[in-house]
N, C-alpha and C positions, 0 to 999 in steps of 0.2 A: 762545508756549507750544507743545512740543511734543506732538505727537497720540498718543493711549493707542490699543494696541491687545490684542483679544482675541482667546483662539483657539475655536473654530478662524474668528473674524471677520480682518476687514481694515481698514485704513485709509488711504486716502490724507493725502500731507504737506502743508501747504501750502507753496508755492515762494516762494522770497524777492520776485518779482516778481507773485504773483498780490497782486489787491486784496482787503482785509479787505472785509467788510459794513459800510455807516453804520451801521448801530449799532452795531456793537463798537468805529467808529470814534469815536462821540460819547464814550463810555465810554473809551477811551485817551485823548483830548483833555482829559477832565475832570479824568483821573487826573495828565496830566501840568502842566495849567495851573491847574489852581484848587487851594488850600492850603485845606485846608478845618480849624478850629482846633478846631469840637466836631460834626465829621463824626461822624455813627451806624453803628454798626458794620457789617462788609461782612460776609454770610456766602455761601459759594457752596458748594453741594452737587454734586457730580458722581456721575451712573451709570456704572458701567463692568460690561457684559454679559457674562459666561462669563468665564473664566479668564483673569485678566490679566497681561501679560507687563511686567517692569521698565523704565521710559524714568528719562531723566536727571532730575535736580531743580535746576535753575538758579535762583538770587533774584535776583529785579527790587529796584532800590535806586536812591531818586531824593528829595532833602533829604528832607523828614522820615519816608518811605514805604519800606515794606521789605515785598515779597511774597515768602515762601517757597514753592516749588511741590513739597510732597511727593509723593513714588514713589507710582504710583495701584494697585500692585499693596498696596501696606498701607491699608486700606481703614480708613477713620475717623482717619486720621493729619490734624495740623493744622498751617495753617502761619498765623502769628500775624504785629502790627507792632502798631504805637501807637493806630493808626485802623482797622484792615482785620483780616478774618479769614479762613482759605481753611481750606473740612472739605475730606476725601474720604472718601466715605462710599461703602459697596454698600446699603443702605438700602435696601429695595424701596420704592417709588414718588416717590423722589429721580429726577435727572435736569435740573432747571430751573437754571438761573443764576439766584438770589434777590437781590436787591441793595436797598439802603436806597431811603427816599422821593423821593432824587435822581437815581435811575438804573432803567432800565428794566430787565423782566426776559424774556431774549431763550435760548429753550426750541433747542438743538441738541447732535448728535451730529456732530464733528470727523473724519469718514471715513464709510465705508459697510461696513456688517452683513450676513454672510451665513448664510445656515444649509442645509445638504446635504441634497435630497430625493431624490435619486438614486443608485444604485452602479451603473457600467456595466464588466462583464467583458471585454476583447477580447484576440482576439491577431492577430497579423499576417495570419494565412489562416485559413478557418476549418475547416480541413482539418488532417489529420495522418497520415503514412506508419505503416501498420504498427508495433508495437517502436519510432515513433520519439518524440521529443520534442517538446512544443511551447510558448512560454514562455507565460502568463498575466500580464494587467494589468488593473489596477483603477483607475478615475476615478469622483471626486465630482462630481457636478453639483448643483453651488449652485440656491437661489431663482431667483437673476438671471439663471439660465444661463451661469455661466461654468464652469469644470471645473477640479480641482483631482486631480494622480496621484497616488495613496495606494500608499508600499512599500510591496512583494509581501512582506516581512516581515512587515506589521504586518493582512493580510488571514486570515481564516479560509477555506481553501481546502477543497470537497467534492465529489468523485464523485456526482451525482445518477441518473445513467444511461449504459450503456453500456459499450464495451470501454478504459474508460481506468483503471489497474490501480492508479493511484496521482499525487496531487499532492504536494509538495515546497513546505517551507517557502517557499523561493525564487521560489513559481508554479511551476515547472515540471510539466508532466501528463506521465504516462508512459504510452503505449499501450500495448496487448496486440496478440495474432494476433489475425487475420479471415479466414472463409474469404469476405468480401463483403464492400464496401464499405458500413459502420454507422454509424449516428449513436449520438453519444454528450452529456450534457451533464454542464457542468462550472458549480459555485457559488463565490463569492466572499462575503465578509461582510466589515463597517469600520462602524464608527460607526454601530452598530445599523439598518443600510440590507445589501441583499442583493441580489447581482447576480446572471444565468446566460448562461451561451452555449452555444451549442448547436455542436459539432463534429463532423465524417466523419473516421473512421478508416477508410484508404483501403486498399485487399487489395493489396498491390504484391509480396506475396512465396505466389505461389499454391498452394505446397506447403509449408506449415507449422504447421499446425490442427488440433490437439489428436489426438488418435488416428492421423488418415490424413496424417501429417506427416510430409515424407522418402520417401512410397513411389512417386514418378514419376507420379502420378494428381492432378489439379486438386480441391483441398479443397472448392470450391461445388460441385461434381458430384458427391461422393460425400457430403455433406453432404444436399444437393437429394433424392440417389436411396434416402441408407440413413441416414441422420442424422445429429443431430449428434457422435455416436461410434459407434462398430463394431468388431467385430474382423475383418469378411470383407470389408473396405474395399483387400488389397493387389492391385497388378495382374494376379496369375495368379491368384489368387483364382475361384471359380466359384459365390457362393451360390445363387443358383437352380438349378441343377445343366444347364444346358442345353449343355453343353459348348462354351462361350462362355467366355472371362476377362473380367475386368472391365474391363482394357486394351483386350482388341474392340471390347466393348459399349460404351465410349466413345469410341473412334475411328468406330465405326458407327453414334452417336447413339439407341443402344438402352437399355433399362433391366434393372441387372445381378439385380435382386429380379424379373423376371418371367421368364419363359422365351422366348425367341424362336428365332431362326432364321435361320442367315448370310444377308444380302439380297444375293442374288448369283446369276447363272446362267450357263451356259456352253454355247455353241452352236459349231456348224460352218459354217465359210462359206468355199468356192469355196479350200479349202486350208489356211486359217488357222479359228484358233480365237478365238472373240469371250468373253471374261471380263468380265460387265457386274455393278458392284457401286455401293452407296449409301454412301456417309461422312457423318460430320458437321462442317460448316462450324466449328465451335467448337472442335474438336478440330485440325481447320487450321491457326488461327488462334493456338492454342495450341503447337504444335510439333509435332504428330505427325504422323510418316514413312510412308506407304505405296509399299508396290510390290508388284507380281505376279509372279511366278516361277512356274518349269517346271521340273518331273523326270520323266524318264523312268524310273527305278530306283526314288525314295522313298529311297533313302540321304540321311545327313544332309549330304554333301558336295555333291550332285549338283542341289543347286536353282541356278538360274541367272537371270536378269533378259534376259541375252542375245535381242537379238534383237521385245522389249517395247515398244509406242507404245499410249500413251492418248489419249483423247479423252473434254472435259468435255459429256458428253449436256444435264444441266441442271444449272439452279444458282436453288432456291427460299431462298436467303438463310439457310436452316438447313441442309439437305442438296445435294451435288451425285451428281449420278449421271454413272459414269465409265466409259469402255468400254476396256476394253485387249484390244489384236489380239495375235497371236502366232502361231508357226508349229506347227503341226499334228502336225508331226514324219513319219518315213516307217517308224517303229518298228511301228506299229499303234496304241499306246497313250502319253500324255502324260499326266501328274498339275499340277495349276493349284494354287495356293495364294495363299493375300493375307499379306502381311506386316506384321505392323504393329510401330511401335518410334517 
């Protein structure tokens, strides 16, 4: 006989060479050597749990004996002979092989039954770039603990939190900008069980964040110093009005909403002129350009680099302090400038 299976259960087959049990063995022995002429009728009930999927119906036939074995997916269907009678029933509280006063009655299920207490969400990293994409999967974990992948088709996918702008029939989550590396979570749902994962949308693209997007200024920095929008967020920009831009005040680790004061002095020494100014290490790190220059005019043309050597004074992991020497000149008077770009 072969083995009925349900979904979402399982069943193992049995193999041509595995052994039946003695008793089912006594029970086939009897069936095929004793003729039995005013045998009492055979009845056998079968349960089959959750929705059952169609197996074959093959009839056993042997002189005067004939078992038909109806499709267990038509539940109450009968299969008759002279002597014997086979129900299938969904019956609730059926289940037993019932058999006459000659044969015993031996209570099993033909495979093993599962039922799913788990949904678990993953995907391959638990990361994801900026604007990019990252796919979504879902698995059942059975009682037994085995796991079973349920299509991304057939899951209800939800945005619970964060910068992720949208899921896709298919799983796929699509990220938004970050001016900073954000967590975000994402839900799954299947067979009334609910999974989540928890994902980083990673800042990989540092000028792109809503208002101060595109203006050559690091979106966490001006996010950090004036919010998360502005309109006095672009690099020549001066909201505090200290005649400072904003491009400065982040190259000099200053803040552009308060007023401060170039950190910088300039002395004379034994010919040369000493230019000692503070940066910020972040701004470094970032890309931006410094250099000092010299005019003797103040014309736009006449600044020069010429002749320029620094020297890193300290370096406290946020700020370095840099000294640039330079010549004196023999004019009477030099003009010093810091350059920033």
């Amino acid at each position: 006989m072969r083995c009925m299976a349900a979904t979402p259960s399982r069943c193992r087959r049995l193999n041509s060479n595995e052994k039946i049990s003695e008793p089912m063995k006594t029970l086939r022995s009897r069936l095929l050597q004793k003729k039995v002429s005013n045998a009492k009728s055979i009845r056998i009930v079968v349960l089959i749990l959750g929705v059952l999927t169609a197996c074959t119906q093959p009839a056993i036939a042997l002189g005067d004996y004939e078992l038909v074995l109806s499709m267990t997916n038509q539940g109450g269907g009968r299969g008759t002979s002279t002597d014997y009678d086979l129900s299938a029933s969904l019956i609730p509280g059926a289940g037993e092989v019932m058999l006459s006063s000659d044969y015993a009655s031996y209570p099993y299920l033909p495979g093993q039954l599962y039922t799913p207490v788990e949904l678990q969400v993953t995907a391959a990293t638990a990361s994801v770039a900026e604007n990019g994409t990252k796919q979504l999967a879902a698995t059942q974990v059975m009682d037994d603990a085995t796991t079973l992948p349920v299509p991304a088709a057939e899951v209800t996918w939800q945005v619970l939190s964060g910068p992720i702008s949208s899921i896709s029939v298919a799983g796929v989550a699509q990220a938004g900008s970050v001016y900073q590396n954000t967590a975000a979570s994402v839900q799954g749902g299947a067979t009334g069980l609910n999974g989540t994962l928890k994902l980083t949308v990673l800042d990989t693209i540092p000028d792109n964040y809503g208002s101060y997007a595109g203006d050559g200024l690091p979106d966490g920095w001006q996010v950090q110093t004036m919010g998360l929008s502005g309109t006095s967020g672009g690099p020549a920009l001066d909201p505090d009005g200290d005649g400072l831009s904003n491009l400065m005040e982040y190259a000099l680790g200053l803040n552009p909403v308060l007023q401060s004061t170039l950190p910088a002095t300039t002395v004379l020494n034994s010919g040369n002129m000493e230019f000692t100014y503070t940066r910020s290490k972040t701004a470094i790190t970032g890309g931006t350009q410094f250099q000092v220059q010299w005019s003797d005019t103040l014309e736009a043309t006449s600044w020069s680099g010429s002749g320029v050597s620094e020297q890193i004074l300290s370096d406290d992991g946020t700020h370095q302090q840099v000294k640039a020497t330079l010549p004196a000149g023999s004019g009477g008077r030099r003009f010093v400038r810091l350059r920033v770009q």
